[in-house]
C-alpha positions in Angstrom: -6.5 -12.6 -7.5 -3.1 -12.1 -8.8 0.2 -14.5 -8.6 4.2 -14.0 -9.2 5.5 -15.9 -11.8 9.3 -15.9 -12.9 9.9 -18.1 -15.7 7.8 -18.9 -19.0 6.5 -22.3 -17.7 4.9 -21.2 -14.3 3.2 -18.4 -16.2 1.7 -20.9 -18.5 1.0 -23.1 -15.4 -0.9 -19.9 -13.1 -2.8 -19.4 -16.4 -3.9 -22.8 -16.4 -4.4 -22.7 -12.3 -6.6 -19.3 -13.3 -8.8 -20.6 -16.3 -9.4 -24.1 -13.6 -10.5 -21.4 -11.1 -13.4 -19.7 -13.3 -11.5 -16.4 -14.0 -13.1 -14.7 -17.0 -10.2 -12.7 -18.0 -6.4 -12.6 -18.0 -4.7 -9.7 -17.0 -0.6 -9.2 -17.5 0.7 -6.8 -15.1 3.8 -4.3 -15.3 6.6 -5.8 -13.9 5.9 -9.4 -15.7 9.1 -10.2 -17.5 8.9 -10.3 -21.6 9.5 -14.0 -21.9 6.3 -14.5 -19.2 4.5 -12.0 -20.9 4.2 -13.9 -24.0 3.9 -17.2 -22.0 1.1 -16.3 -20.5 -0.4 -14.5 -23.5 0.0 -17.8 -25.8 -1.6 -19.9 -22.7 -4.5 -17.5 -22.1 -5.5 -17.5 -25.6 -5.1 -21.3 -25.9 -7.9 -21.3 -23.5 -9.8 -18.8 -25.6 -9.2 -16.3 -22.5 -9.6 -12.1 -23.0 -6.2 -11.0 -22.4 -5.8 -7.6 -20.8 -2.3 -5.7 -20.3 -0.6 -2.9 -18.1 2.5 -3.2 -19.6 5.7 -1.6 -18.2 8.7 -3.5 -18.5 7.0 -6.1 -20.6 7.7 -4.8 -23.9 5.8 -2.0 -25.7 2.6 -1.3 -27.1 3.5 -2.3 -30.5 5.0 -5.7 -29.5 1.5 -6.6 -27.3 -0.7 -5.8 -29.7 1.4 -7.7 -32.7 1.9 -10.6 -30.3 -2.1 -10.9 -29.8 -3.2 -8.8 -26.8 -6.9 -7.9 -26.6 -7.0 -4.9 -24.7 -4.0 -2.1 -23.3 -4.9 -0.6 -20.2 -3.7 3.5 -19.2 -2.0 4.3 -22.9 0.5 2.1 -21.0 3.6 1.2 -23.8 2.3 3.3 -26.4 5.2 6.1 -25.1 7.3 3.0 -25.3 6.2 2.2 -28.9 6.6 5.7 -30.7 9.6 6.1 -29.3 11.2 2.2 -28.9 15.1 3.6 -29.3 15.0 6.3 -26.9 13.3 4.0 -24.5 16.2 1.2 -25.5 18.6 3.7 -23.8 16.8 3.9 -20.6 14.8 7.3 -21.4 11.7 6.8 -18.9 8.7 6.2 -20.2 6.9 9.4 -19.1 9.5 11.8 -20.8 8.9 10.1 -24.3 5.6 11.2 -24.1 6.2 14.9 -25.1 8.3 14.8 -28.5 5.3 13.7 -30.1 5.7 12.7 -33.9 2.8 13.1 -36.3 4.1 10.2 -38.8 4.7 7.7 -35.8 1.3 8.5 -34.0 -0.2 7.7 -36.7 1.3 4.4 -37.5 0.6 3.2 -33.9 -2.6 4.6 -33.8 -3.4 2.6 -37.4 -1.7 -0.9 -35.9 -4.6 -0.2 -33.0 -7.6 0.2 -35.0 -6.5 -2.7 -37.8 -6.1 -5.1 -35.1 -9.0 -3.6 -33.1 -7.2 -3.8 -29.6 -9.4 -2.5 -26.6 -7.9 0.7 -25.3 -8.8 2.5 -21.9 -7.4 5.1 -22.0 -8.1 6.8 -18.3 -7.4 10.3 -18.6 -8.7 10.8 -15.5 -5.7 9.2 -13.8 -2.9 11.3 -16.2 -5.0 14.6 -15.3 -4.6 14.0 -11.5 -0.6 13.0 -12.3 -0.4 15.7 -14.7 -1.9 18.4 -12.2 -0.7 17.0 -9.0 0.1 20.2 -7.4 -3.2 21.1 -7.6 -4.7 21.1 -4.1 -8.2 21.0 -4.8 -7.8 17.4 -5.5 -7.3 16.4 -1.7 -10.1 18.8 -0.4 -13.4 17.7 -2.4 -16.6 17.3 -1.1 -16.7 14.0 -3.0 -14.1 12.6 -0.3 -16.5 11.8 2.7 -17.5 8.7 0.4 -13.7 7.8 0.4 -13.4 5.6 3.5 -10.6 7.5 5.9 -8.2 4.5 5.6 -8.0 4.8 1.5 -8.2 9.0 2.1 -4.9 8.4 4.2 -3.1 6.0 2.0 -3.7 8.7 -0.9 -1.9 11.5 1.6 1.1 9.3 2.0 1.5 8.7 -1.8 3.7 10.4 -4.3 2.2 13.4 -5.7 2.0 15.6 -2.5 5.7 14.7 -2.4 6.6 14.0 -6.1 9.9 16.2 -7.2 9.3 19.3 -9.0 11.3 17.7 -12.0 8.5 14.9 -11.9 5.5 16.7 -11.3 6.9 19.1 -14.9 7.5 15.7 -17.0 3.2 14.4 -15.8 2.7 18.6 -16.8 4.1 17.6 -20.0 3.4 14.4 -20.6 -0.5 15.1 -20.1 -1.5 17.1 -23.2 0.7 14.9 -25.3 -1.9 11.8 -24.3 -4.9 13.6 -24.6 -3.7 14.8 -28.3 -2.7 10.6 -28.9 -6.3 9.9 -28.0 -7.9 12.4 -29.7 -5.9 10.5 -32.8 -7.9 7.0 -31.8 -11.2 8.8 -31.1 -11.0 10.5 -34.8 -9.5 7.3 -36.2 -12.2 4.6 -34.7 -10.1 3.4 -32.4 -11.9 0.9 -30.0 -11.8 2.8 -26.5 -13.8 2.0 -23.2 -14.3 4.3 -20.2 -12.4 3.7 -16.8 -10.7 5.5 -14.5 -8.7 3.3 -12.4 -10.5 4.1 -9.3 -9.5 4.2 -6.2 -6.2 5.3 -7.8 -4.9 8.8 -6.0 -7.9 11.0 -5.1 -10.6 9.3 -7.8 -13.3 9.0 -6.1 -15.1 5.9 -7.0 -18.3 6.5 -9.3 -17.8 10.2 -10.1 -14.4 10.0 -11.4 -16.0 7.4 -14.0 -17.9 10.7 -14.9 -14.7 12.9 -15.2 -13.3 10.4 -17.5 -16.4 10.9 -19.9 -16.1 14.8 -19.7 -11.8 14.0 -20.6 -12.9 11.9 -23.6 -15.4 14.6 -24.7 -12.8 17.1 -24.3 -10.8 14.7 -26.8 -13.0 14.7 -29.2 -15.8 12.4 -28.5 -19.4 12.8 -29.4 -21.1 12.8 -26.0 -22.9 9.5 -27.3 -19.8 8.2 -27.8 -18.7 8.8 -24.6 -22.0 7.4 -23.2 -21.0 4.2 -25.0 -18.1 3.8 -23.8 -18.9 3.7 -20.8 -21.7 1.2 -21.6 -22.0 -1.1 -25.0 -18.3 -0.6 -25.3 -17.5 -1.4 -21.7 -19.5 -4.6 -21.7 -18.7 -6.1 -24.9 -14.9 -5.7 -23.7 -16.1 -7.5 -20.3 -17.3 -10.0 -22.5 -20.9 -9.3 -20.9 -22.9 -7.8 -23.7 -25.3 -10.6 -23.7 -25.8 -9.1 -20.2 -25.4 -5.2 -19.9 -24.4 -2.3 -21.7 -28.0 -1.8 -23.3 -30.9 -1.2 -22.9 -32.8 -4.4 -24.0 -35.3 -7.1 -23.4 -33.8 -9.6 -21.2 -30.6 -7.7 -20.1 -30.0 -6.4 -16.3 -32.5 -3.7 -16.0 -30.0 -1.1 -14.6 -30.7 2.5 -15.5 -29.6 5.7 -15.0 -32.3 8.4 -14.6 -31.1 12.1 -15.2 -32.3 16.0 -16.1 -31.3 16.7 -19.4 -30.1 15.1 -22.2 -26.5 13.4 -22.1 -26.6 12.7 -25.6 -26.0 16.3 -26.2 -24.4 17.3 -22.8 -22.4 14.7 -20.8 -22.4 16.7 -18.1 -26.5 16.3 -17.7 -25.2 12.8 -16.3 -24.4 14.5 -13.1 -28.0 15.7 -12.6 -29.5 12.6 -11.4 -32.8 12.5 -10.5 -33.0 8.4 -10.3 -31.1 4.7 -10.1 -32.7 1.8 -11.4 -31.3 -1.0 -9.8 -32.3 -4.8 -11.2 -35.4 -3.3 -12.0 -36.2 -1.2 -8.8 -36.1 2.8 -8.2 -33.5 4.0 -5.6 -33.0 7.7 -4.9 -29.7 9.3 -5.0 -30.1 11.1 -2.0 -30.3 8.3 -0.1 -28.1 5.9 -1.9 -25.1 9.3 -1.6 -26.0 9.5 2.1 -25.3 5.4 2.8 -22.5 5.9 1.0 -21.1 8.1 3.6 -22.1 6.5 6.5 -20.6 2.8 4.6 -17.3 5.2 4.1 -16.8 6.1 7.7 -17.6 2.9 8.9 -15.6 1.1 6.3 -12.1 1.9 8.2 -10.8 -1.9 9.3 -11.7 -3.4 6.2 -10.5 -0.7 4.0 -7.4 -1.0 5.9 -6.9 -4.4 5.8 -7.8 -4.6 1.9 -5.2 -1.7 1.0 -2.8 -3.4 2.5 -3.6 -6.6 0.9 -3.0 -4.8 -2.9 -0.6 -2.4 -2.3 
């Protein structure tokens, strides 16, 4: 669920309406207002809520994490942060990226790690962004799981139209995050494995497995990449007395593959089995209801992209 709030006090109240409604996390969107922002922030946490951020106009990287914010979705504000005076003069976010500076990566990148914020970093997302010209991105075999009504929305969306000027600052911008997380991976830095799914052409599931080949790429251990995506990934949800590993009394949900992920991530695509609450499903079968749930999927997938977007 998400609400509109425009002043400090009905921030504090939604957060209050939230919390009353069972909601296990807060999450503070782009376009919130500063003065919200914190609002909202202060209120979750005086409710002992996980606070998770996209920010965007709210502020910068810096000022979230200093002001008490668990977890920074997308690398969003960190452009913001290393480069706070150039941004102060309306420079758009994406073009700070770029001009990358060793001694102010590394004093964000240590503010991250002492306060250990969650970051998730979704590469995948600034790979599609950064290479939208690519056209192998709408024609993948992987789309006849995308229900046609999301498949269409994608079409419509801005990189198959995005300006060339545009489409050379994501070219840009994209190595310039991949270096900034290879500075958290080799400093610690407290990163969990998303992809923002069903964001333009990610195809829900596999893209989750792009993002661990990105992070690899970045520097990651494939273990680490493997936990991530699990241990990591739960405690963040706040669900690690639940999931993430492989234990006595947790949700018996398994992965069965060919190889060994540990030392190759890509052995994750080789699946030979799922292990769902404790019973064996084969990926044939589960891929082919998939497709058949995709093309029949086309009111309700309508009806629910409309709803968000």
């Amino acid at each position: 669920m998400s609400v509109i709030v425009h002043t400090p006090e009905e921030a504090r109240c939604q957060v209050d309406q939230l919390v009353a409604a069972g909601v296990d996390q807060i999450k503070l969107y782009a376009s919130l207002e500063w003065p919200c922002f914190l609002a909202a922030l202060d209120q979750a946490r005086r409710h002992g809520k996980f606070t998770v951020a996209h920010l965007q106009d709210a502020g910068n990287a810096r000022q979230a994490i200093e002001a008490g914010v668990d977890e920074i979705e997308h690398l969003s504000g960190c452009a913001e942060a290393l480069w706070p005076e150039r941004r102060a003069f309306g420079m758009p976010w994406i073009r700070l990226w770029p001009d990358l500076s060793r001694a102010r990566v590394r004093a964000l990148v240590s503010l991250i790690v002492e306060r250990k914020t969650w970051m998730a970093v979704t590469l995948a997302v600034w790979r599609k962004l950064g290479t939208a010209w690519d056209p192998r991105h709408g024609d993948h075999p992987q789309t006849r799981y995308v229900p046609a009504a999301l498949r269409a929305w994608w079409s419509q969306q801005y990189p198959p139209i995005m300006a060339d000027d545009l489409r050379l600052a994501w070219a840009r911008a994209l190595p310039a995050m991949q270096i900034f997380t290879a500075h958290l991976i080799e400093r610690g830095g407290r990163i969990i494995a998303g992809s923002d799914a069903p964001f333009l052409d990610l195809m829900p599931g596999f893209s989750l497995h792009d993002e661990l080949q990105l992070l690899v790429e970045c520097g990651m251990r494939p273990a680490q990449a493997l936990d991530a995506a699990t241990r990591q990934a739960a405690e963040a949800l706040q669900i690690g007395h639940l999931a993430g590993t492989i234990e006595a009394g947790k949700r018996a949900d398994l992965l069965v593959v060919a190889g060994d992920p540990t030392a190759d991530i890509r052995a994750l695509g080789q699946l030979k089995g799922v292990i769902r609450d404790g019973h064996w499903l084969d990926p044939g079968v589960l891929l082919a209801e998939a497709a058949q749930q995709a093309e029949a999927a086309w009111p309700r997938a309508q009806r629910r992209i409309s709803e968000i977007y």
